[in-house]
Every structure is written in C-alpha cells, then in structure tokens.
N, C-alpha and C positions, 0 to 999 in steps of 0.2 A: 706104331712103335718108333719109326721114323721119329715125331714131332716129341713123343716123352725122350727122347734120346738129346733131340736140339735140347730142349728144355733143360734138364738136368745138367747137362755140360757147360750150357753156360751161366745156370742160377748156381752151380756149384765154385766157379773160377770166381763168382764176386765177391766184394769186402766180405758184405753183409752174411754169407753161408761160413766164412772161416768165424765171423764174429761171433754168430749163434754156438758154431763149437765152442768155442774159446768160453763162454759164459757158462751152458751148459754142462760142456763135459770135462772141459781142462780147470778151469778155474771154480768152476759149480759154484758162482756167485747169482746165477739168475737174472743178468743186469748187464743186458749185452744193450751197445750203444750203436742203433741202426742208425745208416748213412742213405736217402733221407732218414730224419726221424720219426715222421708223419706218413699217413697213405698220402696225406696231398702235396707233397715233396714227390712222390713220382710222377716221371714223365711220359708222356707218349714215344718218346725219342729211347727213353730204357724199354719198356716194353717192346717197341720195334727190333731193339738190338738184343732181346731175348725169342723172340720168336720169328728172327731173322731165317730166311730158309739158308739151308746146309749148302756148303760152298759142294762142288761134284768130288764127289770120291772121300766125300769125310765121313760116309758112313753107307755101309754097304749089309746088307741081310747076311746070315752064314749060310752056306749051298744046304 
C-alpha cells in the first residue's frame, strides 16, 4: 500500500497526469501532448524520482 501510495502521488503532481485530464476529460480532444513524447525520452533519473522512497512521516497506515 505503502509503494501504490508513493506511486500515485507523485505520477499524479506531473505535467503529463494534469495533461491526459485536460485532453480527456476537459477538452475531450483525445490529443494530449506528452512531455517526453516517446517511451524513449524517459529517464532513469524520472523513474527514480517516482519510486523515490517516502520521506518519514509522509505516510502513515490509519490505527
């Protein structure tokens, strides 16, 4: 739960998650403009800083 939590919080903060709204569901052109364009425009260094572990105290279980 941990790691889908990392995950979604910060695939959600990027360009690319507001831009697929915005094409989808606000504009519903279907023609959203990914930042890379390509799979091979991603980095090792965005991955990293997606599955970065959770700084202490940013995420806690409910009792």
């Amino acid at each position: 739960m941990v790691q889908e939590y990392r995950i979604a919080c910060r695939v959600s903060a990027l360009p690319d998650f507001q831009e697929g709204v915005r094409a989808v569901v606000i504009d519903k052109d279907n023609a959203p403009k990914w930042r890379p364009a390509t799979l091979t425009g991603v980095t090792d260094a965005m991955l990293d800083d997606i599955f970065a572990p959770l700084i202490d105290g940013e995420w806690r279980p409910l009792p």
